[in-house]
C-alpha positions as CSV (number, residue, x, y, z in Angstrom):
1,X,91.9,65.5,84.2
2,X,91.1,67.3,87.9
3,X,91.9,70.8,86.5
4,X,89.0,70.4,83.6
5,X,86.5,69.0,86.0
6,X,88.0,72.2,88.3
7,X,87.3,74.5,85.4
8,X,83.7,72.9,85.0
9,X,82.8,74.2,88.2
10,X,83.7,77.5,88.1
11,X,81.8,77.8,84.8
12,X,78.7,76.1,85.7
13,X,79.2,72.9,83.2
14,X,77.1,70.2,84.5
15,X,79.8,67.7,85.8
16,X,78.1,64.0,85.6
17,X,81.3,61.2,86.4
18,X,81.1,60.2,89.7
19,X,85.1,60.6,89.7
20,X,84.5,64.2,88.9
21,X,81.7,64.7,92.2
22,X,83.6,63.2,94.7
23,X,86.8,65.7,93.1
24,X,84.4,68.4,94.0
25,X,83.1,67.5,97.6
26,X,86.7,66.6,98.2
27,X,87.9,70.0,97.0
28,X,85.2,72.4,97.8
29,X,83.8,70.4,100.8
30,X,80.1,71.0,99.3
31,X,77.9,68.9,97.3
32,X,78.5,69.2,93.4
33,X,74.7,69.3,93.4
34,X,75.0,73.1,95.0
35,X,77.2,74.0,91.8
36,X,75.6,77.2,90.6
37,X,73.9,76.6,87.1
38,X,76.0,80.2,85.8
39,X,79.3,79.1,87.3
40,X,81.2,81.9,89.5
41,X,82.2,85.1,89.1
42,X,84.6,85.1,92.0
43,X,87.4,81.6,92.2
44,X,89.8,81.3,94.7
45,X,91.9,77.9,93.7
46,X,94.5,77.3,96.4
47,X,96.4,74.1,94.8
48,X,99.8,72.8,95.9
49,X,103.2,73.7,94.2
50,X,104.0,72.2,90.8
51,X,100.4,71.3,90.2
52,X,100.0,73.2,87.0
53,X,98.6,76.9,88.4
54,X,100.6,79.2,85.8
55,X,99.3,76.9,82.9
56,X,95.7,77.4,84.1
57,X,96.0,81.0,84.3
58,X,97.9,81.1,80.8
59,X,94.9,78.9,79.4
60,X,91.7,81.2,81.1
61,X,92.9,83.9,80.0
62,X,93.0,82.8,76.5
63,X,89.7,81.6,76.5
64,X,88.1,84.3,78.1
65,X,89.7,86.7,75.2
66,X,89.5,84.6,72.4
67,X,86.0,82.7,73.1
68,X,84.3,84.7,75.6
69,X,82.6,87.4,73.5
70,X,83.2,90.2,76.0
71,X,83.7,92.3,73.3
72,X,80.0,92.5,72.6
73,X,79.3,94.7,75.6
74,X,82.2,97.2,75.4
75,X,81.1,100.8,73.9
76,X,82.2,102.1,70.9
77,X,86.3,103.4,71.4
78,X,86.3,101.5,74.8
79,X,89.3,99.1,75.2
80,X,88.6,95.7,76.9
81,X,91.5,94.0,78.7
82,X,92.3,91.2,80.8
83,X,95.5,91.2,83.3
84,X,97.2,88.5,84.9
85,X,99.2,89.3,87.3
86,X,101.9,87.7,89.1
87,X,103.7,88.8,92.3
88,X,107.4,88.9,91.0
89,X,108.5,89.4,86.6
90,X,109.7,86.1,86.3
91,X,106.9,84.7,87.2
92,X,105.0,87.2,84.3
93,X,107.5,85.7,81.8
94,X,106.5,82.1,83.0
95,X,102.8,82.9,82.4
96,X,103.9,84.7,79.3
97,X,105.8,82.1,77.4
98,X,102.4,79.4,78.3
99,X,100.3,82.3,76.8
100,X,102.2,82.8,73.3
101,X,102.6,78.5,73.4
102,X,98.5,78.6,73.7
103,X,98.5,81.1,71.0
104,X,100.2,78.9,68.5
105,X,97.7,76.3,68.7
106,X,95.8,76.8,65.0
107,X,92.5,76.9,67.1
108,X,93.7,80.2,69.0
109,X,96.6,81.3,66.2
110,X,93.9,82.9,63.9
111,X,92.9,85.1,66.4
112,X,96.0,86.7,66.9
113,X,96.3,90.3,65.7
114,X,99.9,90.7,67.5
115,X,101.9,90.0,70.3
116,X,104.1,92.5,71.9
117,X,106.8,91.1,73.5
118,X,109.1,93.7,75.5
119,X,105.4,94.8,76.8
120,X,103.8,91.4,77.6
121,X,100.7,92.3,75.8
122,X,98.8,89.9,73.2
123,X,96.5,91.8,71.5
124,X,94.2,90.1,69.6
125,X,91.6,90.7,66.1
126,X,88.6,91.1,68.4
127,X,90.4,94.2,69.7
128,X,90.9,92.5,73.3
129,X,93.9,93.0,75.2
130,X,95.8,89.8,77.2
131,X,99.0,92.2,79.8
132,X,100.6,89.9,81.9
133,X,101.8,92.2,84.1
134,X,103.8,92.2,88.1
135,X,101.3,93.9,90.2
136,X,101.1,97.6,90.3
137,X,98.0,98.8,90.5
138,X,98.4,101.8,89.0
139,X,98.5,100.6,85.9
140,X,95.2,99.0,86.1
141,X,93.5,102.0,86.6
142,X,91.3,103.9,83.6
143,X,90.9,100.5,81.5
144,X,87.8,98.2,81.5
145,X,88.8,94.4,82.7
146,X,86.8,91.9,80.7
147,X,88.1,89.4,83.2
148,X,91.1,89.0,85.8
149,X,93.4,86.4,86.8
150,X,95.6,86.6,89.6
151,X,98.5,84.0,89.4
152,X,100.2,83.0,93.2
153,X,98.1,85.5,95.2
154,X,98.9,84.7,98.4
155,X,102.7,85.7,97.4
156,X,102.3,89.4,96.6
157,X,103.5,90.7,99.6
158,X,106.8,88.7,99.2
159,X,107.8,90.3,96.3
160,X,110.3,93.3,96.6
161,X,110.1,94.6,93.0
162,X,106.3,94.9,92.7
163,X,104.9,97.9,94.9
164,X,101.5,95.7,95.9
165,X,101.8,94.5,99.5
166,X,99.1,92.4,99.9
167,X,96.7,90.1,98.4
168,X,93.7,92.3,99.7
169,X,95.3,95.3,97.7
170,X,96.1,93.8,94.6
171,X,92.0,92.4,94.7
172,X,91.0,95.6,95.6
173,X,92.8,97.0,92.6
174,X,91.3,95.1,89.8
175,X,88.0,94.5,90.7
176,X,86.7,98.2,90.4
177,X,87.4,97.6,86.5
178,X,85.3,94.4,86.5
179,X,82.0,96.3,87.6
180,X,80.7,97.1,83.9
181,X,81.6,93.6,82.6
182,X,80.6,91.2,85.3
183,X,83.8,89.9,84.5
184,X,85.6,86.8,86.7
185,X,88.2,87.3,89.4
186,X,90.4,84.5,89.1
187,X,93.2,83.6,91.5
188,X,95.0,80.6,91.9
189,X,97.8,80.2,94.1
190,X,99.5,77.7,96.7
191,X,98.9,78.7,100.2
192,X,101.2,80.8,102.9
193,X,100.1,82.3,106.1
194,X,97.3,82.1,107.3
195,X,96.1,86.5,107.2
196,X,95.0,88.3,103.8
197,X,92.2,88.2,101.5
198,X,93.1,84.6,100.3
199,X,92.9,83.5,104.1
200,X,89.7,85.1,104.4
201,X,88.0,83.8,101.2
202,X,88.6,79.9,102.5
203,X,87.6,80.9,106.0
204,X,84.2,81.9,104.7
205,X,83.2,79.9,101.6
206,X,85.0,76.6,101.9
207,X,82.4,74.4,102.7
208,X,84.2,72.9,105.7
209,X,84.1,76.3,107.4
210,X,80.8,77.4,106.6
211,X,79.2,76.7,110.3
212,X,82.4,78.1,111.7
213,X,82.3,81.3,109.9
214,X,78.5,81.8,110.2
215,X,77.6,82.4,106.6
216,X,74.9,80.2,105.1
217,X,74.4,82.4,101.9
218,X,73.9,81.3,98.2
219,X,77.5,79.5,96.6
220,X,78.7,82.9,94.7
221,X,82.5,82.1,95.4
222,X,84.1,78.9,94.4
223,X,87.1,78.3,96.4
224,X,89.1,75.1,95.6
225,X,91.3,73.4,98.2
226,X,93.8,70.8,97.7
227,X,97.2,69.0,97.4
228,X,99.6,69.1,94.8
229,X,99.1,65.6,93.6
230,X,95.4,65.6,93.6
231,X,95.6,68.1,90.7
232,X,99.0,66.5,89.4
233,X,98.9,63.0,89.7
234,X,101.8,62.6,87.9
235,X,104.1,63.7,90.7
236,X,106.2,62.0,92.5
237,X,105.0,60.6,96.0
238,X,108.6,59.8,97.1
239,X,109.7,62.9,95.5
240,X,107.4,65.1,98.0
241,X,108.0,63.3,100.5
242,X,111.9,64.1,100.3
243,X,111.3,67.6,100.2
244,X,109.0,67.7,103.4
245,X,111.5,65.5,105.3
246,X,113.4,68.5,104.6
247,X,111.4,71.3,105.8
248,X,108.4,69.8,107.1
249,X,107.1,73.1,107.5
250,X,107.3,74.5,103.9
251,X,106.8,71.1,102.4
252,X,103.3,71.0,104.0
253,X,102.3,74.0,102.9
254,X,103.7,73.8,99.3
255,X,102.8,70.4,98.5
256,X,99.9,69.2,100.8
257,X,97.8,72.2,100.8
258,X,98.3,73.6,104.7
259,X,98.0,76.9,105.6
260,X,101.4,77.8,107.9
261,X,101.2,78.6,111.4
262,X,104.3,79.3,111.7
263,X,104.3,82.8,109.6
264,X,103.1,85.8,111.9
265,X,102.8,89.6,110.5
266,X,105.7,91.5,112.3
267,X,103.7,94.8,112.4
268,X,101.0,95.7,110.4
269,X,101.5,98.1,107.2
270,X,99.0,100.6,108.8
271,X,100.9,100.8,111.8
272,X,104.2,101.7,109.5
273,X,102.3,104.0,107.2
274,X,101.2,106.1,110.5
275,X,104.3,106.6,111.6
276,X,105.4,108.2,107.9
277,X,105.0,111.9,107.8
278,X,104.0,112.4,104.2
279,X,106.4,114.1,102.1
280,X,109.4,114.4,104.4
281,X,112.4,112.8,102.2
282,X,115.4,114.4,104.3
283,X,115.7,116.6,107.3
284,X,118.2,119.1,107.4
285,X,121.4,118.8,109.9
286,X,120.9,121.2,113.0
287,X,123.5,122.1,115.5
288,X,123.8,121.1,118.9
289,X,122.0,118.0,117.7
290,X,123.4,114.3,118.7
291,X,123.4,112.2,115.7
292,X,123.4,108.4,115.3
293,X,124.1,106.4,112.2
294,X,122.8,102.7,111.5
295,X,124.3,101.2,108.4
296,X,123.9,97.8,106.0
297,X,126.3,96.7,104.1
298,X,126.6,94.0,101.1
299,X,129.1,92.7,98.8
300,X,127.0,94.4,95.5
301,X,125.9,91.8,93.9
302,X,122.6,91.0,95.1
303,X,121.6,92.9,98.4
304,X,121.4,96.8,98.4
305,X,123.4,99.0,101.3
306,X,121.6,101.5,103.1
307,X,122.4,103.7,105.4
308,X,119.7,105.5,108.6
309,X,120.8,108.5,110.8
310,X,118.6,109.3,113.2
311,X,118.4,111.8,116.4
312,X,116.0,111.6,119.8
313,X,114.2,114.4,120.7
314,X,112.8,113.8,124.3
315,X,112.1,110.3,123.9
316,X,110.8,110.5,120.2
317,X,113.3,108.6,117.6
318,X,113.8,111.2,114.6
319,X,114.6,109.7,111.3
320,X,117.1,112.5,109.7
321,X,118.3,110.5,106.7
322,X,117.8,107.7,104.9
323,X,119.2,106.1,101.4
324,X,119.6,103.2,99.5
325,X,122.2,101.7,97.0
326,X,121.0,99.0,94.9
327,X,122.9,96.2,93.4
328,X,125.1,96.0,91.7
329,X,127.6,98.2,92.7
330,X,131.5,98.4,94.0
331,X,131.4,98.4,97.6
332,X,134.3,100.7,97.7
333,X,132.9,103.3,96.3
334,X,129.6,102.7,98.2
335,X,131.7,102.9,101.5
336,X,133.0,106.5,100.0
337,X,129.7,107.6,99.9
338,X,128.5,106.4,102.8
339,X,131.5,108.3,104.7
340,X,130.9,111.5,102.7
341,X,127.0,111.6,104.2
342,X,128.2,110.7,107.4
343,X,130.4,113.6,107.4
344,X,127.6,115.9,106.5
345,X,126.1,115.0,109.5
346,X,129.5,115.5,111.4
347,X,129.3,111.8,112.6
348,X,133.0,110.2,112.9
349,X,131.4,107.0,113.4
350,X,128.9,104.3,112.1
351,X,127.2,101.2,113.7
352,X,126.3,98.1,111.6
353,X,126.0,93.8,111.8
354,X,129.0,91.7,111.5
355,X,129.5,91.2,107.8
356,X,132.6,91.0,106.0
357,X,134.4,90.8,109.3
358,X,137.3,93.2,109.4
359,X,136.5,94.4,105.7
360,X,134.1,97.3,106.8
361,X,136.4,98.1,110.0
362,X,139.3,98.7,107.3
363,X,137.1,100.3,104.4
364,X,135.6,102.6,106.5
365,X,139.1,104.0,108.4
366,X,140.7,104.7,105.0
367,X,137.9,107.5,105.0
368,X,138.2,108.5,108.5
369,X,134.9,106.8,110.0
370,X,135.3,104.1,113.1
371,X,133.0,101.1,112.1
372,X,131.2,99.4,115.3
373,X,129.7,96.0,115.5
374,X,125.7,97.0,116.5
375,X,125.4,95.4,120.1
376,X,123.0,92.9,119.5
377,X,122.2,90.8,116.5
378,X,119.1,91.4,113.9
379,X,116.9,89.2,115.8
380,X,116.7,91.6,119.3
381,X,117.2,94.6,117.2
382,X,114.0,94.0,115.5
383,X,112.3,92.8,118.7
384,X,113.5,95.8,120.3
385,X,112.5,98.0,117.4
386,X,108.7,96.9,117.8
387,X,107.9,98.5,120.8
388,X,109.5,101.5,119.4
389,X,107.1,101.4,116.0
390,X,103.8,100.6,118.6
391,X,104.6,103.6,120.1
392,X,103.2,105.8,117.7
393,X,104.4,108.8,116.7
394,X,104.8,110.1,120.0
395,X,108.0,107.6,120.0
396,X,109.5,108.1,116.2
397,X,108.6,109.2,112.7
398,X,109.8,108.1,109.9
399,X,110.5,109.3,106.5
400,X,108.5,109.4,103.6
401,X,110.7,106.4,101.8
402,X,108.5,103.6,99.8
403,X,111.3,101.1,100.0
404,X,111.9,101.4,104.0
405,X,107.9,101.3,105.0
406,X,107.6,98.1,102.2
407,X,110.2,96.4,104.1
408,X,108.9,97.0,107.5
409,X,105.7,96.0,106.7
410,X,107.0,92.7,105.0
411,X,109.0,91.4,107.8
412,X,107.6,88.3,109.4
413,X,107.8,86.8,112.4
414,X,108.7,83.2,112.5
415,X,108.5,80.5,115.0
416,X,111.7,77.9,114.6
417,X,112.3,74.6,117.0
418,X,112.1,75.1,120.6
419,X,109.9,77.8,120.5
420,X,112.0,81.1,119.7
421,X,111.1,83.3,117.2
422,X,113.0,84.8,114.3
423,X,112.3,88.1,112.8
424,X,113.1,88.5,108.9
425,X,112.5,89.8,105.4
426,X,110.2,86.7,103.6
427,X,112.0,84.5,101.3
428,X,113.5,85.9,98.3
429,X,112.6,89.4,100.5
430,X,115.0,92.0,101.5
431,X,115.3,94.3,104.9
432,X,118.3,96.1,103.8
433,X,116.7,99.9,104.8
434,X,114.6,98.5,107.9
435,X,117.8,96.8,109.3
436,X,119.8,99.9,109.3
437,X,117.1,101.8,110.8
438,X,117.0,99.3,113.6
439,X,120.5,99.7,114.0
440,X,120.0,103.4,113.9
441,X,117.7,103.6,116.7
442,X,119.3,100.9,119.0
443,X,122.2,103.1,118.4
444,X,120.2,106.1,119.2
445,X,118.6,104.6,122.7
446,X,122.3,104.4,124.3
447,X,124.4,106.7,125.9
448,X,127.7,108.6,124.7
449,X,130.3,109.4,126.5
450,X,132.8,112.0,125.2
451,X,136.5,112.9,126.7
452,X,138.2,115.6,124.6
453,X,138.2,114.5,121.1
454,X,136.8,110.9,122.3
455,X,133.5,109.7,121.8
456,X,132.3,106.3,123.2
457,X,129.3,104.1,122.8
458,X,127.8,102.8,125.9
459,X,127.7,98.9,125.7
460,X,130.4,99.1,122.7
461,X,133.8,96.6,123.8
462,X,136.3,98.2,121.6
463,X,135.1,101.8,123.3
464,X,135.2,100.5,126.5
465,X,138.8,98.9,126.1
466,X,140.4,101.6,124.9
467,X,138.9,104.0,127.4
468,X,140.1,101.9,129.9
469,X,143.7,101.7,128.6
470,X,143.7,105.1,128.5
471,X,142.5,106.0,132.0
472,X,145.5,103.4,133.1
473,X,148.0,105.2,131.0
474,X,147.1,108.8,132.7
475,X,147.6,106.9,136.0
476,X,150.9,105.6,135.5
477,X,151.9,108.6,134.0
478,X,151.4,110.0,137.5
C-alpha cells in the first residue's frame, strides 16, 4: 500500500522492498537511504484529489493519541491535545466520521473514554484530546499540542467561514504549542497556487529543487509529491482523464499533482490590512458631503447583500459605511433596509451589477431609490480598484470590517484562454462586501451633475437620456 510505505518514512521505519524505494525517490526525489533513522517532525504530503488524504489524517491522529505515549511528558493538570484542522466544517465532519469509524475498531475502541459529538472532540482514557476543528487559531491557543495535523492546507485561504487566510498562518498558529512536546506537524493536502507556506516547503526540501533553492542541509522535512493514482491505484485512468479534458487546468492540479500557474494573488492581505484604520466600524454622516453608494445584491439563498457608501476627500476614497446581510433572507425586506440606510445618508440613489434585471430597478422605486447599472462589469471594476488599494492610505481607507478585508485579500487573479485575466472570489469563495465597495468607489471617481431636484451620473445612459429629453422639451417649449 503507497500510503504505509508513505507513513514509514515520516516515521523513520526502515523501508526494505525495492517497490517501496523507488515509491520514495519517485515521491520525495531523494534516495530512501537519506531517510532519517528518527523519522520527521515536520511532513508536507501534497497528493492528488481522491487519493485517501482525509483517511490518513483520521488514522495519524489516532495513533499518535492512542499509541504514541505523549502523555508521559505532560505535567501534572496539563492537558495534551492534538487538532486536525480542515479549511471549511464539512470537511471537519468528513475527518470526523473516519475518526469515530477508527475508533470502533476493538484495537482503538478500548481506549475510548468518550466522544463528543456537537464538539468534535474524542477524548480518550489516557486523558488526550483528538478536536477536529475549522481553522481559527484562537482556539489553539493556551493548550499543549502533542501533535498536529493539517488536513487540505493549501485551501485555507478559500474558505469563507473559517477566519485563517493562509496556509503560513494557520502553521504559524499551531506550531508554538508543539515546542514542549517535539510533537509532528502534519499536513497533507492536494496542491493550488503556487505562493504560501505549502509552496515554499516543496520549493526548498523536495529533493528535485534542492540545487535550485540553495539548501543542502540535513533531511528534517519530508515533503511527499505525487499524483492521485500513485497513492490510489484503484482509480480510474479513463475517469481522470475525463475530468481534465474538462478543465485541463484544475484536472492537472487535482489529479496529477501540478502546482497552477494560472492562480495569481490579487493584492496581498498586508496591503488590505494597511489600509484598515483599526477600530473605525461607521463614520458619521456630515453635511455638505457628496455621498456614493455601491450595492450587491442576491436572491437570499446562498450569497449575502452588502451594501458600501463612500465619499472623496481630495483625492482620498473614504469608506463611510459598510454592512452585510447573510443568507438566508427575503430580499424584499433586505431592499427596505437597504433604502432606509441610504436615506440616512440622504442618497436617492444606489449603483450595483446587472442582477435580477429589472427586479432591483422595481424593488428599489417602491421605496423611493433610483437603482443604476455600475458602468463597467466586476472584471474592470476590480482592475480599476487595484490601483486605488496600491495607493496606500493617501488614496482610501477602509473600515475596520473582518468580512470586507477577508474578501479582498482572497480574490485571485486568473488567467483564462487568450490571455485575459479574470478577477474573482476563489471557488466556493464569496466577494459580496468587496464588490460593492468597488462599485462604491468607481461610483465615487465620476462626476455628478445636478439640475434643480436632478442628479445625474456621469457615464450613466438612463441619466444621460433623460437629461437630454428634457433639455429638448424646455426648447420646444420655447
Amino acid at each position: 500500500m503507497p500510503w504505509l510505505t508513505a507513513l514509514r518514512a515520516l516515521y523513520g521505519h526502515k523501508i526494505e522492498s525495492p517497490k517501496g524505494k523507488r515509491l520514495v525517490e519517485e515521491c520525495t526525489g531523494r534516495q530512501p537511504s537519506e531517510l532519517p533513522e528518527d523519522g520527521f517532525k515536520t511532513a508536507l504530503f501534497l497528493v492528488g484529489r481522491r487519493s485517501g488524504k482525509s483517511r490518513i489524517s483520521a488514522i495519524i491522529g489516532a495513533y499518535e493519541t492512542a499509541f504514541g505515549k505523549h502523555e508521559e511528558r505532560l505535567s501534572p493538570g496539563e492537558v495534551g491535545q492534538l487538532p486536525i484542522v480542515s479549511p471549511t466544517r464539512e470537511q471537519s465532519a468528513i475527518v470526523f466520521n473516519y475518526l469515530k469509524a477508527i475508533f470502533e475498531i476493538p484495537l482503538f475502541a478500548s481506549e475510548v473514554f468518550q466522544i463528543r459529538e456537537r464538539e468534535k472532540i474524542i477524548e480518550l482514557r489516557n486523558g488526550l484530546l483528538i478536536l477536529v476543528a475549522t481553522g481559527v487559531p484562537s482556539m489553539r491557543r493556551g493548550f499543549t499540542n502533542i501533535a498536529a495535523v493539517i488536513d487540505e492546507v493549501c485551501f485555507f485561504h478559500l474558505a469563507e467561514e473559517g477566519k485563517v487566510r493562509s496556509d503560513t498562518e494557520i502553521v504559524r498558529a499551531l506550531r508554538p504549542g508543539l515546542l514542549t512536546t517535539g510533537g509532528k506537524l502534519i499536513c497533507i493536502s492536494s496542491k493550488y497556487a503556487r505562493r504560501g507556506w505549502a509552496f515554499g516547503m516543496w520549493k526548498k526540501y523536495h529533493g528535485v529543487n534542492r540545487e535550485e533553492s540553495g539548501f543542502s542541509g540535513k533531511w528534517h522535512s519530508l515533503v511527499w509529491d505525487t499524483d492521485s493514482r500513485t497513492m490510489n491505484p484503484t482509480l480510474s485512468k479513463e475517469e481522470i482523464a475525463r475530468e481534465i479534458e474538462e478543465d485541463p487546468v484544475a484536472g492537472r492540479s487535482e489529479f496529477l499533482g501540478e502546482w497552477r500557474d494560472d492562480v495569481a494573488e490579487f493584492v496581498p492581505r498586508s496591503l488590505v490590512e494597511s489600509l484598515v484604520i483599526p477600530h473605525r466600524k461607521q463614520l458619521m454622516r456630515k453635511p455638505g458631503i457628496s455621498y456614493r453608494a455601491g450595492v450587491d445584491l442576491s436572491g437570499g439563498r446562498s450569497d449575502s447583500a452588502s451594501l458600501c457608501i463612500v465619499h472623496k476627500e481630495g483625492g482620498t476614497v473614504i469608506e463611510d459605511f459598510v454592512k452585510e446581510w447573510k443568507a438566508p433572507f427575503n430580499p424584499f425586506v433586505v431592499v427596505a433596509g437597504i433604502a432606509a440606510e441610504l436615506k440616512k445618508w440622504g442618497l436617492t440613489s444606489v449603483e450595483g451589477d446587472a442582477y435580477a434585471g429589472e427586479w432591483p430597478v422595481s424593488a428599489f422605486k417602491s421605496h423611493g431609490i433610483r437603482y443604476r447599472p455600475a458602468s463597467k462589469p466586476k472584471n474592470s471594476l476590480y482592475a480599476e480598484l487595484l490601483p486605488v488599494l496600491c495607493g496606500g492610505k493617501d488614496s482610501i481607507e477602509l473600515l475596520d470590517d473582518a468580512t470586507q478585508t477577508n474578501q479582498l485579500a482572497s480574490l485571485e487573479r486568473r488567467t483564462r484562454s487568450g490571455g485575459k485575466d479574470v478577477i474573482d472570489h476563489p471557488a466556493n469563495g464569496h466577494d459580496d462586501v468587496s464588490n460593492s465597495l468597488a462599485v462604491a468607489v468607481d461610483a465615487s471617481g465620476r462626476k455628478r451633475i445636478r439640475i434643480g431636484a436632478f442628479d445625474f451620473g456621469e457615464n450613466n445612459p438612463d441619466s444621460e437620456m433623460r437629461f437630454n429629453r428634457q433639455v429638448l422639451a424646455r426648447v420646444l417649449a420655447q
